[in-house]
C-alpha beads as a LAMMPS data file, in Angstrom:
LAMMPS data file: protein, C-alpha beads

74 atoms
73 bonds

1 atom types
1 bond types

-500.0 500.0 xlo xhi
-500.0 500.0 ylo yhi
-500.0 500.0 zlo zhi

Masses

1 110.0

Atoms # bond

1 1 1 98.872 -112.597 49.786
2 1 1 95.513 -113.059 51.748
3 1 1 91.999 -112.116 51.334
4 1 1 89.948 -111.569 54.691
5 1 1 86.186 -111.250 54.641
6 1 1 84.712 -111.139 57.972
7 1 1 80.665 -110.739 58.967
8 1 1 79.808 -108.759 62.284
9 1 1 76.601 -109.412 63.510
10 1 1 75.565 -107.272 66.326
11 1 1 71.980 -107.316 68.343
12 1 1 71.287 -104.635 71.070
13 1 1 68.810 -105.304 72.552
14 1 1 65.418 -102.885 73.894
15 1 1 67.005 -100.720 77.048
16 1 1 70.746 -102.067 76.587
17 1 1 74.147 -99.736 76.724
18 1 1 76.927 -101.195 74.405
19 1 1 80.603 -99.818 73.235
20 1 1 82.197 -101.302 70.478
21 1 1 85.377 -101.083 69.002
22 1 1 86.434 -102.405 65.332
23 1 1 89.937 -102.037 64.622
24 1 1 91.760 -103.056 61.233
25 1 1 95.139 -103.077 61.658
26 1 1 97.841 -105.340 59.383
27 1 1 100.731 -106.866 61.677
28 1 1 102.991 -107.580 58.771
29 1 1 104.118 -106.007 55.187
30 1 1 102.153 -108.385 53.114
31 1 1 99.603 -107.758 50.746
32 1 1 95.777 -107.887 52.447
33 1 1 92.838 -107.345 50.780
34 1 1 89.829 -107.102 53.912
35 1 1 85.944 -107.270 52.483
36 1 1 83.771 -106.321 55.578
37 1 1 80.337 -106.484 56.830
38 1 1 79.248 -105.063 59.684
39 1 1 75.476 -105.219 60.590
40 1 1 73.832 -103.796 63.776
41 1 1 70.273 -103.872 64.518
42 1 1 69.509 -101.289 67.626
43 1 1 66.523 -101.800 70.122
44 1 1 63.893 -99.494 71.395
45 1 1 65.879 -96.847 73.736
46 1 1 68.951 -98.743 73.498
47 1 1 72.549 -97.044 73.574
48 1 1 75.063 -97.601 70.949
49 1 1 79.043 -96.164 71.043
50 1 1 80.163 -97.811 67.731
51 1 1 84.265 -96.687 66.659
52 1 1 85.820 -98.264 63.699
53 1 1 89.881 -97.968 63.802
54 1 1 91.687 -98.439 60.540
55 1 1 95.174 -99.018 61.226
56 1 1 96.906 -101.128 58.407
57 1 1 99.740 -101.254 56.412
58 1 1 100.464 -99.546 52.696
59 1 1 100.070 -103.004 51.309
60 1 1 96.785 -103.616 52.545
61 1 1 93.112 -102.923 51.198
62 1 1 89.990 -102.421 52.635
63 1 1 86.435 -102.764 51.512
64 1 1 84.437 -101.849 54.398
65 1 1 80.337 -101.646 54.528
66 1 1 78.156 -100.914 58.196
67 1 1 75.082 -101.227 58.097
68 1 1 72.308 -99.898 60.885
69 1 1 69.068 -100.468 61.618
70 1 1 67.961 -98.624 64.647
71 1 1 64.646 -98.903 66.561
72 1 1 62.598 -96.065 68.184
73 1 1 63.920 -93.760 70.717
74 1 1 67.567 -94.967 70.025

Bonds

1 1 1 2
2 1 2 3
3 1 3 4
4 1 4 5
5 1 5 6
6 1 6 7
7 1 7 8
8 1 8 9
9 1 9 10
10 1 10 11
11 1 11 12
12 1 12 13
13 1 13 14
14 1 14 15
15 1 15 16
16 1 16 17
17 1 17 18
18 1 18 19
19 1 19 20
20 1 20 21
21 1 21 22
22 1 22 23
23 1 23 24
24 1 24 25
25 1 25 26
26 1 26 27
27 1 27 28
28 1 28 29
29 1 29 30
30 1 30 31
31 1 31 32
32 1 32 33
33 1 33 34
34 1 34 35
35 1 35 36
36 1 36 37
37 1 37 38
38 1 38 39
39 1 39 40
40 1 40 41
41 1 41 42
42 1 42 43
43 1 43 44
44 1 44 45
45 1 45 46
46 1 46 47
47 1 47 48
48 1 48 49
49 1 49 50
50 1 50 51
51 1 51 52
52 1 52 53
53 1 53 54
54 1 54 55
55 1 55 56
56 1 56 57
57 1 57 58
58 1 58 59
59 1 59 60
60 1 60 61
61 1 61 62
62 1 62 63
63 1 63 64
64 1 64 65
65 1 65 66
66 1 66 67
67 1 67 68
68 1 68 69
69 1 69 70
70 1 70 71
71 1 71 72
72 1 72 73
73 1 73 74
């Protein structure tokens, strides 16, 4: 069994275009428990594309929290 907990930290910046793709996915049958964070703080006029792509296995869990803070214009 295995326990995952990983911490995204993402800065756009004033002006910037950015695409992101998170993807869970489980490569084997075992049991998986995931605990995400995902934070991502958004300039002024900046561009975000932001897709998050669960693809796991019946054995595995996910806790998943996103968190956005976007600036104006955004």
């Amino acid at each position: 069994d295995l326990m995952l907990q990983p911490r995204n930290l993402i800065v756009v910046e004033e002006n910037a275009h950015v695409q992101i793709i998170e993807r869970h996915q489980s490569l084997s049958s075992n049991a998986v428990l995931t605990n995400s964070v995902t934070e991502i703080f958004v300039g002024a006029r900046a561009h975000v594309d932001y897709y998050k792509i669960q693809n796991d296995q019946k054995e595995a869990s996910l806790i998943d929290n996103t968190y956005i803070k976007q600036e104006r214009d955004s």
